[in-house]
C-alpha positions as CSV (number, residue, x, y, z in Angstrom):
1,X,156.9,140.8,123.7
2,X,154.9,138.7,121.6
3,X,155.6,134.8,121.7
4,X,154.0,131.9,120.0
5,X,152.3,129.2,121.4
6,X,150.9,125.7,120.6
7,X,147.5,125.3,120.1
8,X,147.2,122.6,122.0
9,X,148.7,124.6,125.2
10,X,145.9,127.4,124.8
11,X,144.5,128.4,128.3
12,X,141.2,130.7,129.1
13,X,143.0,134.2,129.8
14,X,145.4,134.3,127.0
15,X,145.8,137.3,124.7
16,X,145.9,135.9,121.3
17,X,146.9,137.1,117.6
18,X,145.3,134.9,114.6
19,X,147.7,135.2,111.6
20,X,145.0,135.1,109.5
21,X,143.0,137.3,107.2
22,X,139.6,138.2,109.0
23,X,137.3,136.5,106.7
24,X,139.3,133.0,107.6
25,X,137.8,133.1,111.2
26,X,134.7,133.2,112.9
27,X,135.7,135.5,115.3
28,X,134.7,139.4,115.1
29,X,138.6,140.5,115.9
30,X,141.6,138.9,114.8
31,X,143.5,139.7,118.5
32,X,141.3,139.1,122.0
33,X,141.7,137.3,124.8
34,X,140.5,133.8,125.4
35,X,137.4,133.5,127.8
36,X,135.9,130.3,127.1
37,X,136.8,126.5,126.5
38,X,134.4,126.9,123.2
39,X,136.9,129.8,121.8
40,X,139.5,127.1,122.3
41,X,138.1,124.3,120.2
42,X,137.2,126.9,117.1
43,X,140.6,127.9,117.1
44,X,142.1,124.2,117.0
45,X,139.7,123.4,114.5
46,X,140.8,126.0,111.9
47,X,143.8,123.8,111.3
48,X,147.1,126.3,112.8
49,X,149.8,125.1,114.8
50,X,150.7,127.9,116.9
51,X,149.1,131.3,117.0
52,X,150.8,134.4,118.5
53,X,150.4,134.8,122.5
54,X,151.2,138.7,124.0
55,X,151.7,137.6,127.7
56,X,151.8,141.0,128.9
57,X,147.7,141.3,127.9
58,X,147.3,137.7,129.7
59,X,145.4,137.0,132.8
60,X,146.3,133.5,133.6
61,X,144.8,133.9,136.6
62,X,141.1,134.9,136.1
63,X,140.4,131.7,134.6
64,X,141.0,127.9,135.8
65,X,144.2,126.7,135.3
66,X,143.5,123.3,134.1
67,X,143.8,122.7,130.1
68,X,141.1,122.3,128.1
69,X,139.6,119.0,127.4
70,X,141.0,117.5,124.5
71,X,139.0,117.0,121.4
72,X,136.6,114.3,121.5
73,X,138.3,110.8,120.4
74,X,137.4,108.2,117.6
75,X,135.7,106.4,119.9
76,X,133.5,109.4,121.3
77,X,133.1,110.3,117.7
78,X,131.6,106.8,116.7
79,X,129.8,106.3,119.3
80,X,128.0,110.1,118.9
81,X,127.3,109.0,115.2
82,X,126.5,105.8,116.0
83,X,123.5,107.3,118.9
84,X,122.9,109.8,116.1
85,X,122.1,107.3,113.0
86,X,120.1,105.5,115.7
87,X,118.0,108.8,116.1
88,X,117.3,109.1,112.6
89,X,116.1,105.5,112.2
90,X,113.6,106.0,115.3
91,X,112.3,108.6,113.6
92,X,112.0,107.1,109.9
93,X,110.4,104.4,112.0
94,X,107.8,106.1,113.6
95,X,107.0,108.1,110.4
96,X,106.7,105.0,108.1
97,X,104.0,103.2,110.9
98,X,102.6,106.5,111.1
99,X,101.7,106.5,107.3
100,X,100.7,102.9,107.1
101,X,97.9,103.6,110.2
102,X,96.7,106.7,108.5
103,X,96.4,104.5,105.2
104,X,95.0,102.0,107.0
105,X,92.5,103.7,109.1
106,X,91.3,105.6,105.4
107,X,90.8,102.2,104.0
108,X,88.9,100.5,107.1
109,X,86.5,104.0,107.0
110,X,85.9,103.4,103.3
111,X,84.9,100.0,104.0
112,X,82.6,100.9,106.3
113,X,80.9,103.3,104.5
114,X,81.0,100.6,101.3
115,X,79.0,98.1,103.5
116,X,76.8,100.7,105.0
117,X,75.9,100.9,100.9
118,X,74.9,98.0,100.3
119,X,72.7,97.7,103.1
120,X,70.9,100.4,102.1
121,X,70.9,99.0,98.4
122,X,67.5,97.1,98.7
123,X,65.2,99.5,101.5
124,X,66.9,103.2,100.2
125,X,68.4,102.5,96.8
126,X,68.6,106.6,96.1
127,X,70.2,107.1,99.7
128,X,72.8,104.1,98.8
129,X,73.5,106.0,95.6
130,X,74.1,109.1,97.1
131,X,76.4,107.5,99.9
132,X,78.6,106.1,97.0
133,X,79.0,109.1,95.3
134,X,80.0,110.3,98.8
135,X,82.7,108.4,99.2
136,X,83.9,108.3,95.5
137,X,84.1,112.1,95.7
138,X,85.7,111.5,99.2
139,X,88.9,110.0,97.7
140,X,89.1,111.7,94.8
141,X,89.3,114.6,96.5
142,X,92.4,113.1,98.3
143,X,94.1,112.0,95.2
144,X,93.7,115.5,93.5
145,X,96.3,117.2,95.1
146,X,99.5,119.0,93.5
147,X,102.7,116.4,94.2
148,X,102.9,112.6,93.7
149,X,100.2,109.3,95.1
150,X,101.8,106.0,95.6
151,X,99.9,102.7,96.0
152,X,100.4,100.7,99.1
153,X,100.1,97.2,100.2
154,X,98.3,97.4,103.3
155,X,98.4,94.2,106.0
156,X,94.3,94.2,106.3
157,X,92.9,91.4,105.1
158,X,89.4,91.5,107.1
159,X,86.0,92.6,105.5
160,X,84.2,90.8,102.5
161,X,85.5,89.6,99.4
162,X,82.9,92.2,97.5
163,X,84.0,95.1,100.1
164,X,87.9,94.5,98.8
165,X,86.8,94.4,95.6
166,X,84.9,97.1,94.9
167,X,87.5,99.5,96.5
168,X,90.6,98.1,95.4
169,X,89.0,98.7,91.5
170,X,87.7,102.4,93.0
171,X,91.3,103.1,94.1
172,X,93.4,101.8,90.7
173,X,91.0,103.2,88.5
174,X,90.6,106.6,89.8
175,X,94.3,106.9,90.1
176,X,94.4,105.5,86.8
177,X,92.0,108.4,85.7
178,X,93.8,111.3,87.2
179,X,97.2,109.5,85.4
180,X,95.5,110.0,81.6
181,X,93.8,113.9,82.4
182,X,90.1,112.6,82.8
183,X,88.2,115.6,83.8
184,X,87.0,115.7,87.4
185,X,83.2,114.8,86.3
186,X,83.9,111.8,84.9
187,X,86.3,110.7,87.3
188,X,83.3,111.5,90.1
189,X,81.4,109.0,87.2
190,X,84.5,106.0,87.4
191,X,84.7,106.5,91.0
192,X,80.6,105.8,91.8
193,X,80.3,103.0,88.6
194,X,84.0,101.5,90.4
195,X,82.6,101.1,93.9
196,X,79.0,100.0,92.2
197,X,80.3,98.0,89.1
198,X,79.0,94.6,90.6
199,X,75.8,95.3,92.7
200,X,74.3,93.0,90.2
201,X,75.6,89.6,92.1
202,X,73.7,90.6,95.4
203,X,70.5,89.1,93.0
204,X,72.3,85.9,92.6
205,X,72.9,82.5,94.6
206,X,76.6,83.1,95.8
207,X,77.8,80.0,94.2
208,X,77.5,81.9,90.6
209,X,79.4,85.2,91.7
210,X,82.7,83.9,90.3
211,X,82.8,82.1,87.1
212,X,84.7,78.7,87.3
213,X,86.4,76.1,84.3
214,X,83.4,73.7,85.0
215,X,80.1,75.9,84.5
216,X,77.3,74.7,82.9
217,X,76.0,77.0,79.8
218,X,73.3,77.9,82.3
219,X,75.5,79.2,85.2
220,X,77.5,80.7,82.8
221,X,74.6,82.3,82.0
222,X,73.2,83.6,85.6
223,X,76.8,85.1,86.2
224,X,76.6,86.8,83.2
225,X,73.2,88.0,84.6
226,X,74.8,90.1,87.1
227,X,75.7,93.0,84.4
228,X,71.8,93.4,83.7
229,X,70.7,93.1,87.3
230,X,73.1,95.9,88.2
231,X,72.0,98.2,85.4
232,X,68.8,97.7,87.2
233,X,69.7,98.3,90.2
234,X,71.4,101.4,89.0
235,X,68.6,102.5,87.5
236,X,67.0,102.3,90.9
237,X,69.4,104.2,92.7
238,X,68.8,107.1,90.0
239,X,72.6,107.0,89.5
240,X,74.5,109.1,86.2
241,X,74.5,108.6,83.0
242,X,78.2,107.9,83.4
243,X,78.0,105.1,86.1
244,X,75.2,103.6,84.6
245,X,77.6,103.3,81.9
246,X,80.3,101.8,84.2
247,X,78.0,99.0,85.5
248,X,76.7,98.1,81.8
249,X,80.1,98.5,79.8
250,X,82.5,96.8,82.8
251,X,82.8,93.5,80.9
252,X,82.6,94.5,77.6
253,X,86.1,94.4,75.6
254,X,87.6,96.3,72.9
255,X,88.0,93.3,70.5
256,X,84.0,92.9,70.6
257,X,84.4,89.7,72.9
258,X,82.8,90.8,75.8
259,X,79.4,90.9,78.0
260,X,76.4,91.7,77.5
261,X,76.4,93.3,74.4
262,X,79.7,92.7,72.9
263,X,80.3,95.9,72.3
264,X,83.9,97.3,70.2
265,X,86.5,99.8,71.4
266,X,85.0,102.9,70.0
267,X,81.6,102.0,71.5
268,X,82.5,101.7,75.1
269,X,82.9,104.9,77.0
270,X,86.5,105.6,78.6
271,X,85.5,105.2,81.9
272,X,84.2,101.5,81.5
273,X,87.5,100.7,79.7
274,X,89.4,101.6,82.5
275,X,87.3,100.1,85.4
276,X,87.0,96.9,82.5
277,X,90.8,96.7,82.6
278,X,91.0,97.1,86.7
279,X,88.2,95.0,87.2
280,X,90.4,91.6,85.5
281,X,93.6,93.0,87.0
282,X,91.9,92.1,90.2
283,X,89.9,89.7,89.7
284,X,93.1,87.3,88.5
285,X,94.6,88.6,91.9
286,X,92.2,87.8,94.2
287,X,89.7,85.4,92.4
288,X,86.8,83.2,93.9
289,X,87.2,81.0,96.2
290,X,88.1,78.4,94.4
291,X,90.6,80.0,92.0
292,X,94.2,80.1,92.2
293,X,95.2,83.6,92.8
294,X,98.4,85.1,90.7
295,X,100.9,87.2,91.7
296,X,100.5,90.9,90.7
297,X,103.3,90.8,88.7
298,X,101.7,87.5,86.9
299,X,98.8,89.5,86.6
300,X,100.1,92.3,84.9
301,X,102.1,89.6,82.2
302,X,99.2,88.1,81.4
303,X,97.4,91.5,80.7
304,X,100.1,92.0,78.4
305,X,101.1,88.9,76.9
306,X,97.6,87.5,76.8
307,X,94.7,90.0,77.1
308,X,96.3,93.2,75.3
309,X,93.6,92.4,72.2
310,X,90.9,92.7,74.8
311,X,92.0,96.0,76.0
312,X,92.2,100.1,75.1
313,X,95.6,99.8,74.1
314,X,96.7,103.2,75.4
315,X,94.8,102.6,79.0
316,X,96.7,98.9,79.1
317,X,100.3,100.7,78.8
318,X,99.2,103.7,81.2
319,X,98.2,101.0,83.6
320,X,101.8,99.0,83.5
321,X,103.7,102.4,83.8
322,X,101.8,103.4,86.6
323,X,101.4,99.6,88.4
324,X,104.6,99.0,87.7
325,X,105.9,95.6,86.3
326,X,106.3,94.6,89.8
327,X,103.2,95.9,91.3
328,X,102.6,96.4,95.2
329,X,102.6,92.8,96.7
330,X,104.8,91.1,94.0
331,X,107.3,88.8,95.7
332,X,110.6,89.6,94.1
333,X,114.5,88.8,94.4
334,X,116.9,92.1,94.0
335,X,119.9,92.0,92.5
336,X,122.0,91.5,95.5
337,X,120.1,88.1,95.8
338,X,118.2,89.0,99.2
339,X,114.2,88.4,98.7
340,X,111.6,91.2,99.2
341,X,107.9,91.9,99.3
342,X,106.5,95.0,97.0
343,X,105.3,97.1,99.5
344,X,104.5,100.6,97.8
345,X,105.1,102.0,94.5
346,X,105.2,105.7,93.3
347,X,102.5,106.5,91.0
348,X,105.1,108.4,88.8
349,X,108.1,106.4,88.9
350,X,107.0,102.7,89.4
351,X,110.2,100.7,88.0
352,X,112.1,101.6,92.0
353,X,109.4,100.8,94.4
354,X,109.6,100.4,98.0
355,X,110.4,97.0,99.4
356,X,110.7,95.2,102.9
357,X,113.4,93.1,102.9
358,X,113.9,89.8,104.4
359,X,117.1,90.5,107.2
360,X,117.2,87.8,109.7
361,X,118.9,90.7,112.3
362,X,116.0,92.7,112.0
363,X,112.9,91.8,113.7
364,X,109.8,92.4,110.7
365,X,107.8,95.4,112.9
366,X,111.0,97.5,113.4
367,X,112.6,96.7,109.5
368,X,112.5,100.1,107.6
369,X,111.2,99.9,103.8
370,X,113.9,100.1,101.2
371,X,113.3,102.9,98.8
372,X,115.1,101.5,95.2
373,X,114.8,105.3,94.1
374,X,117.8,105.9,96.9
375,X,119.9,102.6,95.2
376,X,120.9,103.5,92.1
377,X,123.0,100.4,92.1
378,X,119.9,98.0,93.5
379,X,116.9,96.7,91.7
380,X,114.8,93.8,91.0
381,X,115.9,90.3,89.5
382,X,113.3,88.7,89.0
383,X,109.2,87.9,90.4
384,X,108.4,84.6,92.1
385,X,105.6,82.7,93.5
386,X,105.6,83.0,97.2
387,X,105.6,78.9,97.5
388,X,109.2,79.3,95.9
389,X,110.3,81.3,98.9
390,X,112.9,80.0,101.4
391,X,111.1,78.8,104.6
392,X,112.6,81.7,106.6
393,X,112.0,84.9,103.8
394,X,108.1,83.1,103.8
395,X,107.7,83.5,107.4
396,X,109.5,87.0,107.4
397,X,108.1,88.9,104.6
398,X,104.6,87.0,105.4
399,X,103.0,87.7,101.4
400,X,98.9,87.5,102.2
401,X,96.4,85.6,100.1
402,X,94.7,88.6,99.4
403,X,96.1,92.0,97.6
404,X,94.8,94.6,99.2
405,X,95.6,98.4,98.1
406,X,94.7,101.9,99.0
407,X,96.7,105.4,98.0
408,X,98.3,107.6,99.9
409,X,100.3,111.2,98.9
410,X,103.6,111.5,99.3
411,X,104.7,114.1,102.3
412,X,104.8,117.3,100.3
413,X,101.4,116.8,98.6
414,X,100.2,115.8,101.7
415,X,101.5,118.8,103.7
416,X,100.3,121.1,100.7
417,X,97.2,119.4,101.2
418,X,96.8,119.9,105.0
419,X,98.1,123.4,104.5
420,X,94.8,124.4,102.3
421,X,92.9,122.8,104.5
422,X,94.3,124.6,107.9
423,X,93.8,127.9,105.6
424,X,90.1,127.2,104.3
425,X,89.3,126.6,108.1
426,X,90.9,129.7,109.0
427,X,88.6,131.8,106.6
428,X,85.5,129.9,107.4
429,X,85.8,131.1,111.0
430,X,86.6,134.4,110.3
């Protein structure tokens, strides 16, 4: 005669009956007998009390005796979470160093094959030309992808002041480019001019390859120079009309105030007025070597606030929106008060970058980077100079002299990417 029995008695080799309609079960029949510790756990988990037992269809004895282990308790539970957010964080880990040493390796190549370019400037002027367009087309090629780009801070801080330069204006204005719909041409044209715009200075005395407060008219003068001498030079290198362009127009300014030939808005091309705009972005960021360097988000107030007459008004607003207010290596406190170095900022949604934060428990090479995008309820405060840190967030976060950036494609642009690669290979060796 059917009995009941507590679920928590269930043995292997019971015949069972589930009260339950058959779509409130995993199992293929409501009635069967119980062969496996598994079976057991399924049925405690689908929340009954007691489920019918037919004895007479039992075989106690074909199976062990011994009751099922009981389900697992708190303490197996937290600690299988605990192992299992552990996991996860490993992994997050690995891909975020990952990233940054692909990022990092991309920019040290493009330095090398910067410097290889100016070596070849005076002896092989075309062959430097044509190893600049190179590379240009080289990253643009990476940034014109389907899916988003964000701008990193990277921890490099070796190579030449000029190397730095020239590709940390190549990198903002080309993503600037591809932001406002240039076509592909003449952002091949602000790529090459970008990574050119000051070949002029390698005619002048260093001392004269940053203008200072206390120049003379005449060193004013012989910086200025370096415009002319890179036209030149140019010219040399049998570069396009477009570069040319770029190395002639990078210091002009909409509001006519500009060098050489103080040219107005409408007379300098759109490609100068972005590389124009880049160009003083980083040159208040990393000045000579005798400036005083601002932060980026400094930089990008006094753009604003100070420069926006000097400016394509339209470029200056598609530069904050993609930079950010707090660009990649601003110094910043969130909202919760703990103090944080810009570390990467989407392209397309700048105002919740990515930040390392200062956490005493965490050693700096194993802290993940907090994505503000995932906080609704987190953001930034405010920007400050890194001499206003704390002692310990200085030491931690470890803000560099130097802002150094390169690009990098978010993971489904960049397995898109990889994908069309994989598949033009494919066809090429078929």
């Amino acid at each position: 005669m059917p009995s009941t029995v507590a679920v928590q008695d269930l043995k292997i080799g019971m015949f069972i009956r589930l009260e339950l309609g058959w779509m409130s079960h995993p199992f293929p029949l409501s009635s069967f007998r119980i062969s496996t510790a598994e079976q057991i756990a399924t049925i405690r988990g689908l929340g009954l009390k007691q489920v019918t037992w037919l004895p007479e269809k039992s075989d106690l004895s074909a199976a062990p005796q011994a009751d099922v282990a009981a389900p697992p308790s708190a303490a197996d539970a937290a600690r299988a979470e605990a192992e299992r957010l552990a996991a996860q964080r490993r992994e997050q880990l690995q891909a975020q160093r990952d990233a940054l040493r692909r990022c990092e390796a991309q920019y040290d190549e493009a330095s090398d094959s910067m410097r290889q370019v100016n070596a070849l400037l005076g002896p092989e002027p075309v062959t430097a030309a044509r190893q600049a367009q190179a590379l240009a087309r080289a990253m643009l090629d990476k940034m014109l992808v389907d899916g988003e780009l964000c701008i990193r801070l990277l921890s490099s801080q070796g190579g030449d002041r000029m190397t730095a330069h020239a590709l940390n204006v190549t990198v903002v204005s080309l993503l600037m480019g591809r932001a406002l719909g240039l076509p592909e041409p003449d952002l091949l044209d602000v790529g090459t001019g970008a990574l050119l715009h000051d070949i002029g200075k390698l005619d002048l005395p260093t001392r004269v390859h940053f203008p200072e407060e206390g120049f003379s008219s005449a060193e004013v003068k012989a910086y200025r120079d370096h415009v002319t001498l890179g036209v030149a030079r140019g010219r040399q290198m049998q570069l396009s009309a477009g570069a040319l362009q770029v190395l002639a127009e990078h210091h002009e300014m909409a509001d006519g105030s500009g060098f050489p030939a103080r040219l107005a808005l409408d007379a300098i091309s759109p490609g100068s007025r972005l590389v124009a705009l880049v160009n003083r972005y980083d040159n208040l960021c990393n000045p000579g070597p005798r400036g005083v360097p601002l932060t980026p988000h400094e930089a990008v107030s006094v753009l604003f606030a100070q420069n926006r007459s000097k400016f394509d008004m339209p470029i200056l607003s598609g530069f904050i929106r993609m930079m950010g207010v707090y660009p990649a290596g601003s110094v910043v406190q969130l909202t919760d008060d703990r103090y944080a170095l810009v570390m990467q900022v989407n392209s397309s949604r700048p105002l919740k970058p990515r930040v390392l934060v200062h956490d005493a428990r965490v050693p700096r090479d194993e802290a993940l980077l907090l994505d503000l995008e995932q906080m609704p309820d987190l953001g930034i405060r405010r920007s400050l100079q890194p001499s206003k840190l704390p002692p310990a967030a200085a030491s931690y976060l470890a803000p560099r002299p130097r802002v150094t950036y390169y690009f990098d494609v978010t993971a489904p642009a960049r397995e898109a990417a990889e994908a069309e690669l994989a598949q033009e290979a494919s066809c090429t060796a078929h």
